[in-house]
N, C-alpha and C positions, 0 to 999 in steps of 0.2 A: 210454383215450380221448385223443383228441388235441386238442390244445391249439387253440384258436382263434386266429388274428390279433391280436387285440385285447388276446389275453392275452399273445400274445408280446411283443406290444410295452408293455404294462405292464409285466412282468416284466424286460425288457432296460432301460426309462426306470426300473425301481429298483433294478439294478445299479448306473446310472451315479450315482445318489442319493446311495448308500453309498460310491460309489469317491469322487465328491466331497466328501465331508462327512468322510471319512479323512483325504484331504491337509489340508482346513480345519482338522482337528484340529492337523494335523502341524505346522500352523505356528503356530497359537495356543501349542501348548506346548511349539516349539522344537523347530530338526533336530536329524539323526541325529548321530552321534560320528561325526566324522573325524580317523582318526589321523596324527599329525602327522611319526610316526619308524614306519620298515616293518622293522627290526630286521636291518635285512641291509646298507643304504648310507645316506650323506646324500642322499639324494633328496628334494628338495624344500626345500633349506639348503643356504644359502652361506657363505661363512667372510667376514667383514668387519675388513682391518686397514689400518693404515699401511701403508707402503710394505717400510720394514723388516722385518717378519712374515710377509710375503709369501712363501710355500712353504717354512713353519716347520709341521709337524703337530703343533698342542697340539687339535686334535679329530680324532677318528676313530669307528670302529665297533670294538668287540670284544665277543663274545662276548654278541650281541644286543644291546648298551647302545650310549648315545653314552658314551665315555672322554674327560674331557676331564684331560691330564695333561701339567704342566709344572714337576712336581719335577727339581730340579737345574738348571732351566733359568729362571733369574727376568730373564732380561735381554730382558723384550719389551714393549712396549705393550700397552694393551687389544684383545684378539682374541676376537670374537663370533661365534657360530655362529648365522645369522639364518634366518629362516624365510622361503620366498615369497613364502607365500598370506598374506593382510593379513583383517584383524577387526576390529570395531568391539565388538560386545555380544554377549558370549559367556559359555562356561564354559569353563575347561582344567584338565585336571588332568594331573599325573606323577607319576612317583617319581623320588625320586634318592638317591644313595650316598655318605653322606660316609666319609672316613676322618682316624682320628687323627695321621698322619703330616704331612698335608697345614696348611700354615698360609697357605693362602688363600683370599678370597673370590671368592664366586659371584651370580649374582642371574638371576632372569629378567624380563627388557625386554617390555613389552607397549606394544600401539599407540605403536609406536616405529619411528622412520627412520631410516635411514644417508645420510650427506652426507661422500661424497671429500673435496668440497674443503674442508670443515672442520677447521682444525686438522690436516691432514694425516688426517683421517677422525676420525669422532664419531658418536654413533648419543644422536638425541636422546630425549626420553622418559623414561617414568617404570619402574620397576623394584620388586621385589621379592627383598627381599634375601635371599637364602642365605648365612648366616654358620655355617662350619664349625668355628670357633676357639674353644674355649673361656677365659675363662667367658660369652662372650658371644654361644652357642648362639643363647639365647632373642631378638638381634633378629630371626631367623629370620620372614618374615613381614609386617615392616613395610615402609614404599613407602619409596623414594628416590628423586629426579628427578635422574636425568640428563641433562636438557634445559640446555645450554647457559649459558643465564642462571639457572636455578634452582642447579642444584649442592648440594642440600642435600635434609634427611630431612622430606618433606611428611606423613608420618602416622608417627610423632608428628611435628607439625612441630616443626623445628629451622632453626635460622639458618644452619646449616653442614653439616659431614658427621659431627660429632661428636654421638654419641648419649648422653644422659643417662641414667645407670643408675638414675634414679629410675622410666623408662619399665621398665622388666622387668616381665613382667605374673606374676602370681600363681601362674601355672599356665600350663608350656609343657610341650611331649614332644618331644625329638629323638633319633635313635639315630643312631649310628654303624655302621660297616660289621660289627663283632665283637657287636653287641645284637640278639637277634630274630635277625627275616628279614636285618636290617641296612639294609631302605630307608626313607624317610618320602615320606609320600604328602602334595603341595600342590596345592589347591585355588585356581584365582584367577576369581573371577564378578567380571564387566563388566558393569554396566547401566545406562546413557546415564554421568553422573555419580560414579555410585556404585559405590566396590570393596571387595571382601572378599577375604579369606583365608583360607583353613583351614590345618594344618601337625597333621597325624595326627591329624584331626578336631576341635582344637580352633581356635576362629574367634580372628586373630590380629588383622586389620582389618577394621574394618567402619565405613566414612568415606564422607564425601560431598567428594567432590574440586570439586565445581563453586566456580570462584573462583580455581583453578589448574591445572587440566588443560586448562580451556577459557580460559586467559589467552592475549593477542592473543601473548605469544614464542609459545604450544605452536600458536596456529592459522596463525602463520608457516611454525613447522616441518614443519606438517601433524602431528601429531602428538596425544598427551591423549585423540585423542576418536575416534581409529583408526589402525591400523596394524600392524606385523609383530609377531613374537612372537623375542626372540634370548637366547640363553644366557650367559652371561658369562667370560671369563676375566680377571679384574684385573690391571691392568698392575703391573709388578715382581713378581707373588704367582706362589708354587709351590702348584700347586692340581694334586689330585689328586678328582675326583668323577664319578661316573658318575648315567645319565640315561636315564628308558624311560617304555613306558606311555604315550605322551604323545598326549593327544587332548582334540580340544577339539568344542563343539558352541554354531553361532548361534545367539543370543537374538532373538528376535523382536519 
């Protein structure tokens, strides 16, 4: 039998019902994953240094991974591999690959900015630390700021950059490149204030940063409360780590 008029068009007005009430969903519980590394270039990342650094390759691609590797070569400043696209309230997660050879540190930069003219370039903001050194694996996971005026470790806070071995938490998991698969998977959720960590499913942070992410330095810097996402390689350190997986999806 054929459809009548009335029913066509009831049936086409609850098409559009369902198409709407899908996307409404889609935003209530957060978009999709977009991945941040395509496993073939830096597309979509820039390298952020002094002047000095400049067409020195301590980041590349190999072998599907970001390589960040500056063994043998410790005479550089801080050189960051930053992200385009900018974020406010998110999820990201990666993996990445320490090795025992390496004895330097890592971190990754969230809602964070680069300023040239700072200091000969500075990239303000707060961090998550990647510590490959042992015994002191397990800071792995806590916040640092490296915003300018802060300089010191906001969860646990500290007064400096010197971290108190009394903070070592009970129970941490990291592997190295020769353990397992050899990578660890970090977890960083954004929501307005509030940040967390995961570091191989166990929750490292879990802080209310309001009171300092949103201090008048970080809302000068633009920064704390949004911005890029950047990798780290520490100035003076032979840091040998690789980096994949990486996708992140906005918070609503």
């Amino acid at each position: 039998m054929r459809n009548k008029p009335w029913k066509c068009i009831w049936i086409a007005w609850m098409a559009g019902m369902v198409a709407i009430s899908g996307c409404a969903t889609n935003r209530s519980g957060g978009s999709d994953w977009i991945a941040l590394f395509n496993g073939r270039d830096l597309e979509g990342w820039t390298v952020r240094c002094q002047p000095g650094d400049e067409g020195r390759e301590f980041w590349r691609v190999e072998d599907g991974t970001i390589l960040c590797d500056s063994v043998g070569r410790k005479d550089h400043n801080y050189v960051w591999l930053m992200s385009d696209a900018e974020f406010s309230d998110f999820e990201l997660r990666l993996k990445f690959q320490a090795y025992r050879n390496s004895t330097g540190n890592s971190g990754l930069q969230f809602r964070s900015r680069y300023d040239a003219s700072a200091r000969g370039g500075w990239l303000d903001g707060p961090q998550v630390d990647i510590h490959p050194v042992p015994p002191a694996t397990w800071r792995t996971g806590f916040i640092y700021d490296e915003t300018r005026e802060e300089k010191r470790w906001v969860h646990p806070s500290q007064r400096d950059a010197r971290m108190d071995p009394a903070y070592r938490p009970a129970r941490h998991v990291f592997k190295f490149s020769d353990e397992g698969d050899g990578w660890n998977e970090l977890v960083l959720i954004c929501d307005g204030m509030k940040v967390r960590t995961e570091v191989n499913g166990v929750v490292v942070t879990d802080w209310n940063g309001a009171g300092v992410l949103d201090s008048a330095d970080h809302v000068r810097h633009g920064v704390g409360r949004t911005g890029q996402f950047a990798l780290q390689l520490h100035a003076g350190d032979e840091l040998r780590m690789r980096f994949k997986d990486i996708r992140v999806r906005r918070r609503s």
